[in-house]
C-alpha positions, 0 to 999 in steps of 0.5 A: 940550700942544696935541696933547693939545688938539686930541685933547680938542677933536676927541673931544668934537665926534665924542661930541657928533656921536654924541649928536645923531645918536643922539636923531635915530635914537631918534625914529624913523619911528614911536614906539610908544604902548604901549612907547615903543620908536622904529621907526627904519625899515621893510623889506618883502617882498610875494610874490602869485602868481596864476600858477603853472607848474602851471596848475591852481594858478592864483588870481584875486586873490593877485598883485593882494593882494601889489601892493596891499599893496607900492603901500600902505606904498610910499606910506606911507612916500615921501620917508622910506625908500628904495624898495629896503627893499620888494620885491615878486614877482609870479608867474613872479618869485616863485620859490624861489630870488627869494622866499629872496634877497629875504627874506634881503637884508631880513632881514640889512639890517633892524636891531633897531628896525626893523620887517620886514613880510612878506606872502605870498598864495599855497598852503600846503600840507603834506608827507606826513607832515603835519608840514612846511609849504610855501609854493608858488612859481612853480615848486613841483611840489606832489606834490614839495614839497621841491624848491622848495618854500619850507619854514616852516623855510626861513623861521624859521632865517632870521629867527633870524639876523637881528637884527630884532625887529619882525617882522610876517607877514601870511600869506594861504596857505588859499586857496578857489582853485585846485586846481579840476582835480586832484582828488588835489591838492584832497582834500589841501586839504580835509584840510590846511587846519586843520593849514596854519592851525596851523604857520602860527600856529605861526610866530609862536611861533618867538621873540620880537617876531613877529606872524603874522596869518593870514587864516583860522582852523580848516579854513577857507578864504580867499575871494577875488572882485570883491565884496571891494574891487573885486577881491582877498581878503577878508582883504586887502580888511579889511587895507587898508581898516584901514591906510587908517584905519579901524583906528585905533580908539583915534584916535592917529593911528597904526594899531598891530598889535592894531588892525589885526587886530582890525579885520580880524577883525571885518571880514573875519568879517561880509563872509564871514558868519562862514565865514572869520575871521582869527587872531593868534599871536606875542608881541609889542608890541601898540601897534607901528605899522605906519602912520600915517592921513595920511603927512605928519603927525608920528606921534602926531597925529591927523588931522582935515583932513576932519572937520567938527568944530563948526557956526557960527551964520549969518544962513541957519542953522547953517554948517559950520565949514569942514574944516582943509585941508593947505596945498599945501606939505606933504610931501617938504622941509618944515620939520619944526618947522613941521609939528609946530607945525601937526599940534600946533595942529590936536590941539589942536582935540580937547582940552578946550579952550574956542573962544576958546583954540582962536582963540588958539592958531591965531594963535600959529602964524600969528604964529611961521611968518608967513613961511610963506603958505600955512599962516598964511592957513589958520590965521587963517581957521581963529582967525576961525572958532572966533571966531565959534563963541566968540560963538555959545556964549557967547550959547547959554551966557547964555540956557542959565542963563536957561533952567535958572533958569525951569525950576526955577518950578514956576508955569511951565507944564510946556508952556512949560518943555519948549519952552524947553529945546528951542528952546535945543537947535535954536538952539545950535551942535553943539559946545555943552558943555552939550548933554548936559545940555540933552538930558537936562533935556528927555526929563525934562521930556518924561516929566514933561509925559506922565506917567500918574497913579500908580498904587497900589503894592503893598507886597508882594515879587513875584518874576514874569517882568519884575518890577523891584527897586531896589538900592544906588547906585539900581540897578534889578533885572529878574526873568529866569525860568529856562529853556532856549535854543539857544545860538549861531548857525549864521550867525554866526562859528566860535565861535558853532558848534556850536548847542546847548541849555543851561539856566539858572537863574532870576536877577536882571539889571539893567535898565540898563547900569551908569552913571557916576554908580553907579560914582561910588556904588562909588569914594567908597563905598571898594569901587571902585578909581581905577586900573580906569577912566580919567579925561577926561584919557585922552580924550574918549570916556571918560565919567569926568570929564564932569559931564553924563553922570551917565546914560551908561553907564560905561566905560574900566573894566577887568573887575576893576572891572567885578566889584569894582561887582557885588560891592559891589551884591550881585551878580556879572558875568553869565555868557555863557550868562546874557547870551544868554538874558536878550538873546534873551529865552529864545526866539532872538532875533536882536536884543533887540527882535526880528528887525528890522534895526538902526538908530538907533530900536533903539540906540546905533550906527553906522548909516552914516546918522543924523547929529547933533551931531558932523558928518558923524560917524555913530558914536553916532547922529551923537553921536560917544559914548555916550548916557544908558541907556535913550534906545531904548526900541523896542530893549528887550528881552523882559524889558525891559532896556535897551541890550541891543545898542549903547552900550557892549559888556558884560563877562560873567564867562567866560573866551573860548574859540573852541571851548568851545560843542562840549564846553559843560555842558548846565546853567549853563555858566561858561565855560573854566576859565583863558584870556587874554581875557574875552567881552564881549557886545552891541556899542557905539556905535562903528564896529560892523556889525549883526552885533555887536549880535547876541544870539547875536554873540561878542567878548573882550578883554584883562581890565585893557583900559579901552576907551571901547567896554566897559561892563557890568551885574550880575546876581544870584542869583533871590531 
C-alpha cells in the first residue's frame, strides 16, 4: 500500500513538474500577435564573404552585412540564448564544408517552435544549364560550381530534415560587385541575375513555414557602399534600420516579418531610386517575430522610454513631461514580475486613460515593489507628473465648455469668438482630448470670419472640368474630363516601368477622402458592415470610436468595405489608371500640387521636421494621426481634390500586378484579372518618404487588411 503511495505521490509531483515546465516553454522568447504560436528559441547562421580565394570575386561590404546582422540579434537576445545558437563565418571561414556544418548543427538543434534565421551575403550564380543554383564560398571555382559550390538543394534537402518550422532567410546573392576583371564571369552575371532571383524566391516555396527575402528583384542588382549606413548593402543597411525599430509599423513592440519586409521594400527602394527593390516569397506566419525594440522589455510592449508623451503647464510656459527612463537595474537577473508590472504600467500610459488614472496606476506600482529603489522613485516622480498634467486639463477643460458656450452667441463678435478659441488651443497642454475638436471649431469660424459674399447659384446641372455635385451622406463629386496620359514613372521603382500612354474616360471623383462621419451614414444606413473596420479599442490610431474626427478620413477599413461605401453612394473604387490621371492632373505631375518638394504646406506626413502636439513626433505634421480632409489646400490637385497625396493611403479597385504595365490595355486599363494584394495609392501621414506620395508611386496591400494608413474614395461614371 504504501509503495503504491509513494508511486502515486512521486507520479503526480513529476506530472506537475512537466506542466509547469510546460506553461514555462509555451510562453516562449516571443508570442506571435497573429497566431498566438510562442517562439521558444532562436538559432542563426550569418555567412559574409567579401574575400574569395578568386581575387577578382571580391566584395566591399558583404562581410560587414553578415557581422552586423550576427552583433544585431546577438545583442538582441543576450542573457536569454546562449551564444552558440549563432554562428557566424566571414571569408576564408566561409567555405563549403564550415558554412554545410554550421547549417546543419543548427538545423538538427533547432526545434518545431523555434525560429532559424539564416543570412547569406555573398555570389550566386547558376550552372550552365541554367536550372541550379550556387551560393559561391571561399573556396568556389566559379567555371566549377559543383565542387564546392554550395548547391539551392544542398540547402533545401536540409531543411526538409530538420524539424524547424520558423524558418526565415535573408539572401543577399545579386551582388553589383565583383567580377570586375573576368569578363566571362561578368556577362554570365548580367544574363543570370533575373534566373538567381527566381530559384532564390523559389526556396521559399520549398515547404511550409519558410520566408525567403531576397534583396533584389527581376535582373537586378544589389548596390552596396558608404552611403548605405556608413558602409554595407542597401538592403542590410534597411534591414537593420527596421530591426532596430522603425519597422514596427503597427507599434506592438515587436518587429514581425511582414513589417520587416516591407519596411525594407520601401526603404531600400527609394535609397537606390527604385533600381533595386527587394522580394518576399514562402508561406508563412506574417506576425512572426523576429525582435523586439528594446530587449529587456516583455514582448508585447511598447517601448516609450524616450518619447515625450504629453506637455506641463509651468510658471515659463509649456515644459516637457519628462521621458520615462529604465531604471539602471534592468536586465540580466531581474525579476521578471517586477518587469512585466513595469512594462504594463508604462503600456498603460498609451491607453485611453484620463491623467489622473494614469497618476494612479504609477502609485500602485510604487506601493507593490516598494522594496525595489530604483523604480519606485522613477514611478512616483512619473504619478507627480501626470498630476500636474490632471491639473492643467482639468483647468483647460473648464474654460473649454466656457468657450464653446460663447460661441454659440451669435451677438459675440465673429473676431472676439475666433481668438477665444485660439487662445484655448496655445494655452492648453499638447495632450488636451479635446484639441481636435477646438481645431476644428476654429478653421470654422476662421472661414466664417472671411467668408465672401455668396454669390447667385445657378439651377442648372453643368458637367465641365472641376464642377462639383453633392451626393448621399454629404459626398462632394468632382468632374474629371477624360483624356490621355503617360502612365508610370521612369524614376520610380520596377513596377512603375515601362511608361506608357493610356486613355480614360470622363468620370466623377470625389473631392475628399471619405470621412468617419460618411462611413457612420453607410453603417446605420445598414450597406456597411461592422466587421470591415476596427473600433478605438484596436488602437488609437483607428478614427472609429473618436467622436472628435467626424472630418478625418476613415480608415482601419478593409477594401471590401471600401467597395460596400462606393456602391451604397452610387459609385465604385476607382480604377489605378483613374487614380493617376485624376492625381497628376492628365498632364504628369509629380505631385498633386506640382513638382514642388513635399512637406507640411502640401500635405498630411512625415516631413522629419514639423512638430505639434505629439512631442517630438513628426509623423502627421507633428499630430501623430490623421487630419480633418482638406487642411492643405496648397497641395489640391488640378481639379481640386483634396489629400491626393498623404493622410491616409487610398484603395483602387485593380488587383497589384509588378509587371501589368508591359502588357496594360491602351484604353480604361482595370488591372489583372485575379491577384493577392490590391493597389493602393498616394501615401499616408505615416513614416512616408516623399517618394510615396508620388502621382506616379505604386503600393498594394492585403484586400481584408484594416490598416490606420489605409483610406480610400469613390468615383463614378460621367453623367
Amino acid at each position: 500500500m504504501k509503495k503504491c503511495m509513494v508511486l502515486a505521490i512521486a507520479t503526480f509531483f513529476i506530472l506537475s513538474l512537466s506542466f509547469v515546465c510546460a506553461q514555462s516553454r509555451d510562453k516562449g522568447i516571443f508570442v506571435s500577435p497573429t497566431t498566438g504560436v510562442p517562439v521558444n528559441s532562436v538559432w542563426g547562421v550569418f555567412v559574409g564573404i567579401s574575400e574569395y580565394k578568386q581575387k577578382d570575386l571580391n566584395l566591399s561590404y558583404a562581410d560587414k552585412d553578415a557581422k552586423a546582422l550576427h552583433s544585431f540579434f546577438s545583442k538582441q537576445f543576450v542573457g536569454k540564448i546562449n551564444k552558440d545558437h549563432f554562428k557566424l563565418l566571414l571569408n576564408a571561414n566561409a567555405t563549403r564544408r564550415n558554412v554545410l556544418k554550421s547549417l546543419q548543427e543548427v538545423l538538427n538543434r533547432a526545434m518545431e517552435q523555434d525560429l532559424v534565421i539564416i543570412s547569406m551575403s555573398m555570389h550566386g550564380m547558376l550552372d550552365m544549364s541554367g536550372r541550379s543554383l550556387y551560393f559561391l564560398t571561399h573556396d568556389t571555382n566559379p567555371n566549377e560550381l559543383w565542387d564546392r559550390g554550395l548547391g539551392q538543394q544542398d540547402i533545401v534537402n536540409m531543411i526538409a530534415r530538420s524539424k524547424a518550422r520558423k524558418i526565415v532567410m535573408l539572401l543577399d546573392t545579386c551582388n553589383s560587385g565583383g567580377f570586375g576583371s573576368n569578363k566571362t564571369l561578368l556577362a554570365m552575371k548580367n544574363v543570370n541575375t533575373g534566373d538567381v532571383n527566381r530559384l532564390l524566391s523559389a526556396m521559399g516555396k520549398s515547404q511550409d513555414g519558410i520566408a525567403v527575402i531576397t534583396s533584389s528583384s527581376a535582373a537586378e542588382r544589389s548596390q552596396e557602399g558608404r552611403k548605405f549606413c556608413g558602409g554595407h548593402g542597401a538592403f542590410t543597411c534597411s534591414l537593420l534600420t527596421g530591426l532596430k525599430g522603425s519597422a514596427d509599423s503597427n507599434r506592438n513592440g515587436l518587429i514581425e516579418v511582414r513589417e520587416l519586409f516591407d519596411y525594407t521594400y520601401r526603404n531600400v527602394k527609394q535609397s537606390t531610386d527604385g533600381i533595386q527593390n527587394p522580394n518576399i516569397e514562402g508561406r508563412y506566419d506574417n506576425g512572426l517575430p523576429l525582435a523586439a525594440t528594446r530587449t529587456s522589455m516583455p514582448q508585447g510592449y511598447r517601448a516609450e522610454e524616450t518619447k515625450k508623451v504629453a506637455k506641463l503647464q509651468g510658471n515659463s510656459g509649456p515644459q516637457d513631461l519628462a521621458p520615462i527612463a529604465v531604471p539602471k537595474n534592468v536586465g540580466g537577473s531581474v525579476n521578471w514580475g517586477l518587469q512585466n508590472d513595469w512594462a504594463d504600467t508604462v503600456a498603460y500610459e498609451e491607453k485611453e486613460y484620463n491623467p489622473a488614472q494614469k497618476k494612479a496606476k504609477w502609485l500602485a506600482f510604487a506601493k507593490k515593489w516598494e522594496s525595489e529603489s530604483d523604480y519606485v522613485s522613477k514611478a512616483r516622480d512619473r504619478a507627480k507628473q501626470w498630476g500636474s498634467l490632471a491639473a492643467a486639463y482639468t483647468k483647460t477643460d473648464k474654460a473649454w465648455i466656457a468657450t464653446k458656450k460663447n460661441v454659440k452667441r451669435t451677438r459675440i463678435p465673429i473676431e472676439t469668438r475666433h481668438n477665444a478659441v485660439a487662445d484655448i488651443l496655445n494655452t492648453a497642454p499638447a495632450g488636451w482630448s479635446h484639441r481636435s475638436e477646438a481645431q476644428t471649431l476654429l478653421e470654422k469660424l476662421k472661414n466664417e470670419k472671411n467668408k465672401p459674399k455668396e454669390k447667385t447659384r445657378v439651377a442648372a446641372f453643368p458637367s465641365g472640368p472641376g464642377h462639383r455635385t453633392s451626393g448621399k451622406a454629404g459626398v462632394e463629386w468632382v468632374q474629371i474630363p477624360g483624356g490621355s496620359f503617360r502612365m508610370g514613372s521612369t524614376s520610380g521603382g520596377f513596377d512603375e516601368k515601362p511608361v506608357h500612354k493610356v486613355s480614360v474616360s470622363s468620370f466623377r471623383m470625389l473631392k475628399t477622402e471619405v470621412t468617419l462621419g460618411q462611413f457612420k451614414a453607410c453603417v446605420a444606413a445598414g450597406a456597411c458592415k461592422e466587421k470591415n473596420r476596427r473600433t478605438k479599442s484596436d488602437g488609437k490610431y483607428c478614427n472609429w470610436g473618436y467622436s472628435d474626427r467626424g472630418n478625418h478620413p476613415i480608415n482601419c477599413v478593409d477594401w471590401y468595405g471600401a467597395k460596400d461605401f462606393c456602391e451604397w453612394v452610387g459609385g465604385r473604387l476607382p480604377s489605378e489608371a483613374e487614380w493617376e490621371y485624376a492625381a497628376s492632373g492628365g498632364e504628369g505631375r509629380k505631385y498633386p500640387w506640382g513638382s514642388s518638394s513635399p512637406n507640411c504646406q502640401y500635405a498630411v506626413m512625415d516631413d522629419s521636421r514639423t512638430k505639434g502636439s505629439a512631442g517630438s513626433e513628426t509623423d502627421g505634421c507633428g499630430e501623430d494621426r490623421t487630419w480633418p480632409v482638406c487642411s492643405k489646400p496648397a497641395g489640391h490637385s488640378k481639379h481640386g481634390l483634396c489629400d491626393m497625396a498623404g493622410n491616409v493611403w487610398e484603395w483602387v479597385s485593380d488587383w497589384y500586378g509588378s509587371d501589368y504595365y508591359e502588357s496594360s490595355p491602351s484604353r480604361n486599363p482595370r488591372g489583372p484579372s485575379s491577384g493577392s494584394a490590391r493597389v493602393v495609392r498616394g501615401g499616408s501621414w505615416l513614416r512616408n518618404d516623399p517618394v510615396n506620395l508620388r502621382s506616379a508611386d505604386r503600393y498594394y496591400g492585403d484586400p481584408a487588411n484594416r490598416s490606420y494608413v489605409i483610406g480610400f474614395r469613390c468615383v463614378s461614371s460621367s453623367h
